[in-house]
C-alpha positions as CSV (number, residue, x, y, z in Angstrom):
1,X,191.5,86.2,-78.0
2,X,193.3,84.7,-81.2
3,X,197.0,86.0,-81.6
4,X,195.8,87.2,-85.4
5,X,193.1,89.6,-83.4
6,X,196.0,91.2,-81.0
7,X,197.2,94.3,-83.3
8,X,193.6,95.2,-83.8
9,X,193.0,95.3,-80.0
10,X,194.2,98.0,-77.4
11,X,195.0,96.5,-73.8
12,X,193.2,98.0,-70.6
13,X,194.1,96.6,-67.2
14,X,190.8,95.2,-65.7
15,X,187.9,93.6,-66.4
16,X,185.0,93.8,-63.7
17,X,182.4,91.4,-62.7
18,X,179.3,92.4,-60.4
19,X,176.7,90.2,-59.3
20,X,172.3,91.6,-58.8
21,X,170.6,90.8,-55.8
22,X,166.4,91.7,-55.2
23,X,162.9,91.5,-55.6
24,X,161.9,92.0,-59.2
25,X,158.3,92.6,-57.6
26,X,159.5,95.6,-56.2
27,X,162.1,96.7,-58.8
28,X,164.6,97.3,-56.2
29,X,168.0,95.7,-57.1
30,X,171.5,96.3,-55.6
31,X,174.9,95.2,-56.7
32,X,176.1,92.3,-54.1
33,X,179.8,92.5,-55.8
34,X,182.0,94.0,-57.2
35,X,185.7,92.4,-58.6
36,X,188.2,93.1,-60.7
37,X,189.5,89.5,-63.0
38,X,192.7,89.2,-64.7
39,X,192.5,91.9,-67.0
40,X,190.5,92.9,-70.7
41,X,189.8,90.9,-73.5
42,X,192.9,91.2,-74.8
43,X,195.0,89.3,-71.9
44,X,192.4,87.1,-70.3
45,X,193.4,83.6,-70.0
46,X,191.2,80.8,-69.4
47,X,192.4,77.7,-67.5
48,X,192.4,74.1,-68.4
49,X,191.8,73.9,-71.5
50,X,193.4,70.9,-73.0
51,X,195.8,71.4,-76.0
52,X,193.9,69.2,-78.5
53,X,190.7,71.2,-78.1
54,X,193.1,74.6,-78.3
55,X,194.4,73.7,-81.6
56,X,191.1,71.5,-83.0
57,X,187.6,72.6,-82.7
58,X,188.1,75.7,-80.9
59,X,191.1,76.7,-83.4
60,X,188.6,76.0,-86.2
61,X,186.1,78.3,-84.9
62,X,188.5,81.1,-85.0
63,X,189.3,80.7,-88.6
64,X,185.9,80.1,-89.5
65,X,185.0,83.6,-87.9
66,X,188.2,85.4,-89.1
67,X,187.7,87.1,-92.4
68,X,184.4,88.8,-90.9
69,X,185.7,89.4,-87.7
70,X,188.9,91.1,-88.2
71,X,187.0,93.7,-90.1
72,X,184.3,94.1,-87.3
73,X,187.0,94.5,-84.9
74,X,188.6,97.3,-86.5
75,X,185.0,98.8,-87.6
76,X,185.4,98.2,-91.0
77,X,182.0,97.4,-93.4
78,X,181.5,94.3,-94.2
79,X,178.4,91.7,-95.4
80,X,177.6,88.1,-93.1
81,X,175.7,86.1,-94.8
82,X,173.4,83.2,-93.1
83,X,176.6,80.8,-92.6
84,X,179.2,83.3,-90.8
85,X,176.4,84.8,-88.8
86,X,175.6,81.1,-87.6
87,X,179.3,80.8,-87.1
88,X,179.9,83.9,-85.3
89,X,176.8,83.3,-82.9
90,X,178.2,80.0,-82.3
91,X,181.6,81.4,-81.4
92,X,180.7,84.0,-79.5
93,X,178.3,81.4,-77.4
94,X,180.9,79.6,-76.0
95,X,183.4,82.3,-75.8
96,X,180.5,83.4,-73.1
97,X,180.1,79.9,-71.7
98,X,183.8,80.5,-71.2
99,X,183.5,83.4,-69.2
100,X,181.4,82.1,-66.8
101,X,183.2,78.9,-66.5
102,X,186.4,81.0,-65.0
103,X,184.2,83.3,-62.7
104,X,183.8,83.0,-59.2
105,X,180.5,82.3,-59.4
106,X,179.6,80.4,-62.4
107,X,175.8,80.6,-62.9
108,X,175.1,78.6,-66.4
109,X,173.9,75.1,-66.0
110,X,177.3,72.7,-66.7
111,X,175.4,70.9,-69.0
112,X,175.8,74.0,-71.4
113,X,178.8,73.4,-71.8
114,X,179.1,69.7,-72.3
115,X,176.2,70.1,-75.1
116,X,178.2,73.0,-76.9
117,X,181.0,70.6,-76.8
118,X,179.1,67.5,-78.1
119,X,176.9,69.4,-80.6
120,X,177.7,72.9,-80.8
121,X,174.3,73.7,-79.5
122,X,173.8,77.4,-78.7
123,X,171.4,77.0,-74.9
124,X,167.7,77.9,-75.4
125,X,167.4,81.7,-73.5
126,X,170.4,82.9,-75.0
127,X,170.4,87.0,-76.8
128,X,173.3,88.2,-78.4
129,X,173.7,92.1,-80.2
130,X,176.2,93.5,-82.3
131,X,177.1,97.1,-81.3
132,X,180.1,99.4,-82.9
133,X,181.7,101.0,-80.3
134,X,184.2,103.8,-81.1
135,X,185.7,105.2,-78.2
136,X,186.9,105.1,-74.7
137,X,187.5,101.4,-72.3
138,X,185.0,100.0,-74.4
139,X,187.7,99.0,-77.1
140,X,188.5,96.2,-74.5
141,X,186.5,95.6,-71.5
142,X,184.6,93.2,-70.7
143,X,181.9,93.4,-67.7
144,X,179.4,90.5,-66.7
145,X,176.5,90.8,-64.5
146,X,174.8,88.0,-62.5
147,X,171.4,87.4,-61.1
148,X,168.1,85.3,-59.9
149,X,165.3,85.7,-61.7
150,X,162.2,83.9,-61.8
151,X,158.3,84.1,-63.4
152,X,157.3,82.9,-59.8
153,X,155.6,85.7,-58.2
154,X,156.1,84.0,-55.2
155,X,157.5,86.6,-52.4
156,X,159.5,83.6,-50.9
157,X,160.6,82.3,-54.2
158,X,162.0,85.8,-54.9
159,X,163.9,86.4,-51.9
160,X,166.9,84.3,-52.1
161,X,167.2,82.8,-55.8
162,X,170.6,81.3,-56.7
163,X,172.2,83.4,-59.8
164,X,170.4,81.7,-63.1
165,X,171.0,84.6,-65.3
166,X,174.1,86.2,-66.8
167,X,174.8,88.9,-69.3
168,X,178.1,89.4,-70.5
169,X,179.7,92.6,-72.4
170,X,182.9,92.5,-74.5
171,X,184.8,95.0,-76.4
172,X,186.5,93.3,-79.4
173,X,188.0,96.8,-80.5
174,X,184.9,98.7,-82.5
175,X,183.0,95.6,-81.9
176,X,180.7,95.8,-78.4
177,X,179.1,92.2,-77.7
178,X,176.0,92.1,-75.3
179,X,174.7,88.7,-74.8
180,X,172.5,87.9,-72.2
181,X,172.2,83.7,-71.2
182,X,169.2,82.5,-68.6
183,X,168.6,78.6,-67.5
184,X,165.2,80.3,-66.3
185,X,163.4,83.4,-67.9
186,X,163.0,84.4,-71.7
187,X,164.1,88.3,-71.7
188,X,162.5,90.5,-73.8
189,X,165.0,92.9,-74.3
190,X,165.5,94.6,-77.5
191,X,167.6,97.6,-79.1
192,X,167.3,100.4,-81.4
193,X,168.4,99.0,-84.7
194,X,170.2,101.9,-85.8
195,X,172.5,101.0,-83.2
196,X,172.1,97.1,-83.1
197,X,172.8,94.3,-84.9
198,X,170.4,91.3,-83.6
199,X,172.9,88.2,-84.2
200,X,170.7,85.7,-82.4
201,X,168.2,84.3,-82.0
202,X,168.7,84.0,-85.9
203,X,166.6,85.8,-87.9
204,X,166.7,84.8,-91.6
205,X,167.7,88.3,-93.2
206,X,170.6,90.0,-94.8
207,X,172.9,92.2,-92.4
208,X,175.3,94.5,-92.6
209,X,177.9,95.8,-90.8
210,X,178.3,98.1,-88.9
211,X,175.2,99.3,-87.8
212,X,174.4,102.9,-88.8
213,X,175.1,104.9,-85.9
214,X,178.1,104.2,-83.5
215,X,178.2,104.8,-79.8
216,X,179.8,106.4,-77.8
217,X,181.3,105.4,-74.2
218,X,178.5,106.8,-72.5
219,X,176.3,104.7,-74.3
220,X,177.7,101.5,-74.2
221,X,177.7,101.6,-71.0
222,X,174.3,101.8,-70.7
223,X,174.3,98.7,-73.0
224,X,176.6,96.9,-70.7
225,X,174.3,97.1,-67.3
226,X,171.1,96.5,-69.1
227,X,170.5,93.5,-66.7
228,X,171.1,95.8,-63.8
229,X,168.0,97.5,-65.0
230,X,165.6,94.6,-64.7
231,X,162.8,95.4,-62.8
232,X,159.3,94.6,-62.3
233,X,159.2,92.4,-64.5
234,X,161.5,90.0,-66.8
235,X,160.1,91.2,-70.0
236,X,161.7,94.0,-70.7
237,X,162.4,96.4,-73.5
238,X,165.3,98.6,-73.8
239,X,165.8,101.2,-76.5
């Protein structure tokens, strides 16, 4: 996170990571791991990343996103018109792409990432929500799930599939990111839009923030394993 963002954010000492394993015929799907990384939003660090890039492109991003973010963060009303919501999906994309770089088990194709850098291009498959979120661990955490899915319906193509699809929940103070990235299925998930904000894939239409009702801990933590609940099929639709 930027060092302007710090005040806003309240620090938790974990951030967990879990990984899906399982038939989606069958609907039966088990968590294969289960790790705690460096810590929430608020202290992770990501490795590597070369000082020019720090204080160029990616330093632009965060002022672009600023003046709208630092009220979202701190739930605070505010308009985004068509160019900050472009900038804020494009931010948040490869603050994701990020994410899974520094896991264990990275499952986004690298060629993500080399595209985002080259173009900016946010990867075909990718869902992001805007949630307000104003209470409990959720003010900070951040949880990613992993998994194989396919539209094969294929027994043996479902038994041992390599992780191609990763959702990833963030707490940014009252601001509760669910994005949800696949190299191989198009998810059909959607959200009550008294409690969402759908930030992409764009859709051409004023939007306000917040939403009009808030959640509570409870519920974004049904938010944040929304993956987990993929069953029988990969076109699914959450409300």
């Amino acid at each position: 996170m930027p060092q302007w963002a710090h005040p806003s954010l309240p620090k938790v000492p974990m951030h967990r990571a879990y990984g899906i394993s399982g038939r989606r015929s069958t609907g039966v799907m088990k968590t294969n791991k289960d790790y705690v990384r460096q810590g929430s939003v608020y202290t992770v660090r990501v490795p590597y990343v070369c000082g020019s890039c720090n204080s160029g492109w990616m330093g632009d991003f965060e002022e672009a996103v600023r003046p709208a973010f630092e009220r979202m963060i701190r739930g605070e009303s505010t308009f985004l018109p068509l160019e900050m919501r472009q900038a804020l999906a494009k931010y948040l994309t490869y603050k994701m792409l990020l994410l899974d770089w520094i896991d264990r088990d990275p499952a986004l194709p690298a060629e993500w990432g080399h595209e985002f850098y080259k173009n900016r291009t946010i990867p075909e498959g990718t869902k992001i929500w805007l949630f307000r979120c104003i209470e409990g661990k959720w003010l900070t955490d951040i949880h990613t799930y992993g998994c194989g899915l396919t539209l094969d319906d294929d027994p043996d193509a479902l038994s041992e599939l390599p992780i191609n699809t990763k959702s990833f929940a963030v707490g940014f103070g009252e601001l509760l990111v669910f994005a949800v990235l696949s190299s191989q299925v198009d998810l059909n998930i959607d959200f009550d839009p008294m409690v969402s904000a759908k930030l992409w894939p764009f859709e051409p239409k004023l939007m306000r923030w917040p939403p009009r009702a808030p959640l509570g801990s409870d519920q974004a933590e049904f938010i944040s394993t929304s993956l987990w609940r993929v069953g029988e099929s990969p076109n699914i639709n959450l409300k």
